[in-house]
ROGUKE-840289 format. One line per 8 residues: their letters; for each residue x, y, z of C-alpha. Coordinates in steps of 0.25 Angstrom, whole numbers, plus 5000, padded with zeros to 4 digits. Example, Ala and Ser with C-alpha at 12.3 -4.5 7.8 and 13.67 -1.06 7.14 Angstrom:
2
as = 5049,4982,5031; 5055,4996,5029
! end
This chain:
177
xxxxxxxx = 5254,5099,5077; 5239,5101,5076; 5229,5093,5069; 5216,5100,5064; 5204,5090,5059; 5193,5095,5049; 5184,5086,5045; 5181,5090,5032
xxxxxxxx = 5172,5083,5022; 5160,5076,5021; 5166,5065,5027; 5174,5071,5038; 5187,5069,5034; 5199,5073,5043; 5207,5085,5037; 5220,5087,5047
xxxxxxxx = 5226,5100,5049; 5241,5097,5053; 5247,5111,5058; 5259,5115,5064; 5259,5132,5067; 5253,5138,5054; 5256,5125,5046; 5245,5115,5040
xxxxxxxx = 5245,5100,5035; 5231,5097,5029; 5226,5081,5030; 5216,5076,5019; 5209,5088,5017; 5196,5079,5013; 5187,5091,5010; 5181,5105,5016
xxxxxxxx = 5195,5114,5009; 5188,5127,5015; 5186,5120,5028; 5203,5115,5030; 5208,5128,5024; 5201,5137,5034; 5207,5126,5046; 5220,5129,5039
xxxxxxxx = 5217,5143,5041; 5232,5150,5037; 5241,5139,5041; 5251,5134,5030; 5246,5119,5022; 5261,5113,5022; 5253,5100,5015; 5240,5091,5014
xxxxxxxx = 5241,5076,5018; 5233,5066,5012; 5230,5054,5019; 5223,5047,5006; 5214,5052,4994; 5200,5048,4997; 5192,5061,4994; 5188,5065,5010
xxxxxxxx = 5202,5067,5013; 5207,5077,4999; 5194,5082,4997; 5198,5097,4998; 5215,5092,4996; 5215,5100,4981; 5207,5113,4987; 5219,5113,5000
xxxxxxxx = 5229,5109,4993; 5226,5120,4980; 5224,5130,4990; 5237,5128,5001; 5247,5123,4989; 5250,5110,4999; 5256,5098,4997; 5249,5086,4998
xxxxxxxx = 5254,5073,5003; 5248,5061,4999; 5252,5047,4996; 5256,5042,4988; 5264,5053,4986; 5269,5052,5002; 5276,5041,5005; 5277,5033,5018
xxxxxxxx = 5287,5043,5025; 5289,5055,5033; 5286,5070,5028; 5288,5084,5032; 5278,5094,5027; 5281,5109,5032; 5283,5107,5048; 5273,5093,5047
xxxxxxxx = 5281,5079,5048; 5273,5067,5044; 5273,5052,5040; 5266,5047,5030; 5261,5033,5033; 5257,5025,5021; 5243,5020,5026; 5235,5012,5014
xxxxxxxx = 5222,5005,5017; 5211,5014,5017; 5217,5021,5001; 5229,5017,4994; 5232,5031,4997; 5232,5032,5013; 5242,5038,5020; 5243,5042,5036
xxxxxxxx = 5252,5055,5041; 5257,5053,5055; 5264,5065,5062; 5275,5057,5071; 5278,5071,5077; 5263,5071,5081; 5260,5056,5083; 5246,5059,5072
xxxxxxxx = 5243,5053,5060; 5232,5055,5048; 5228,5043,5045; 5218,5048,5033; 5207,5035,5031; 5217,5025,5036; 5215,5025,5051; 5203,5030,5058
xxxxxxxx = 5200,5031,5072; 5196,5017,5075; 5195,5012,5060; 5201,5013,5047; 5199,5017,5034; 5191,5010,5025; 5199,5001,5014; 5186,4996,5005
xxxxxxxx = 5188,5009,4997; 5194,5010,4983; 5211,5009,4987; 5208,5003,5001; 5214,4993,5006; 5213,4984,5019; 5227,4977,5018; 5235,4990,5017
xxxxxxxx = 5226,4995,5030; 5231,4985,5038; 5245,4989,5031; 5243,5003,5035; 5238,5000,5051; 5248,4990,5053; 5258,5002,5048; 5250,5014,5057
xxxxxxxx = 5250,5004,5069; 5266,5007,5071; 5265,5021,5074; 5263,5028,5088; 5250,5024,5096; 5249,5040,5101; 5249,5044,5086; 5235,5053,5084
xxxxxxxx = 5228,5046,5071; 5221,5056,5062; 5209,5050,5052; 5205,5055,5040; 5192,5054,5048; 5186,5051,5061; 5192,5056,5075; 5208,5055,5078
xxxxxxxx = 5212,5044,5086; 5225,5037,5091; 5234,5027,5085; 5235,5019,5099; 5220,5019,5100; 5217,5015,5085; 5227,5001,5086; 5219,5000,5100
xxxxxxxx = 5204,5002,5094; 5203,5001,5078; 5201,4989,5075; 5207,4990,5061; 5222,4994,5067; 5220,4984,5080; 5220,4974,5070; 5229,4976,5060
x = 5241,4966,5063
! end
């Protein structure tokens, strides 16, 4: 599996490209449609993931998704269980805080998540915004802290970093008990 990031948007939010061969999962397409169809190039769109519904992260989810016939997977239609779209297996991980919408994929084949606004590289999403919530982060940590330390975290912003080094240096998930 390869993972493609395009910033898109004016506030740079990460668009994943998930391929395997000729096939394409889009991540929060948050804006720049032109821009992530010409990186899709003539690969196949089996499905866009959504992480949550703030604007930089569906921006452009309407033009892909008129434009490839995809499915999208968001929550609350997902539910907190595993999914096979075309040749990509993935978890959904119910991951509230940041938006009463959050969700995180993790690829267990791949140890790599998308965590959307929830984790960052040494910080997490802000929960002072309309549907935020600072009890259901702690919820949602306390959940993600189970998983591998090797697993590869990819933020809806902001440079990738590692599960193992976040519960070493962010101070939000080093804390979370």
């Amino acid at each position: 599996m390869k993972i493609q990031v395009i910033p898109v948007g004016e506030l740079q939010c990460n668009c994943y490209l998930v391929v395997k061969g000729d096939h394409v999962l889009v991540i929060d397409p948050g804006d720049d449609a032109f821009k992530i169809k010409k990186e899709i190039g003539e690969r196949q769109v089996d499905g866009i993931l959504i992480t949550h519904h703030h604007f930089d992260h569906v921006g452009a989810l309407d033009e892909l998704q008129g434009f490839y016939h995809a499915d999208v997977y968001d929550y609350p239609v997902l539910e907190e269980k595993e999914y096979v779209v075309g040749s990509f297996a993935f978890e959904v991980i119910v991951t509230l805080g940041h938006t009463e919408d959050s969700v995180t994929f993790y690829f267990k084949d791949d140890d790599v998540m998308f965590t959307g606004d929830f984790l960052f590289y040494q910080s997490v999403g802000r929960t002072d915004l309309p549907g935020g919530d600072g009890q259901e982060m702690m919820k949602s940590l306390n959940k993600i802290k189970k998983y591998p330390d090797h697993t590869t975290i990819y933020p809806g912003h902001g440079p990738s970093s590692t599960l193992h080094f976040e519960k070493e240096y962010n101070y939000f998930l080093k804390g979370c008990k």
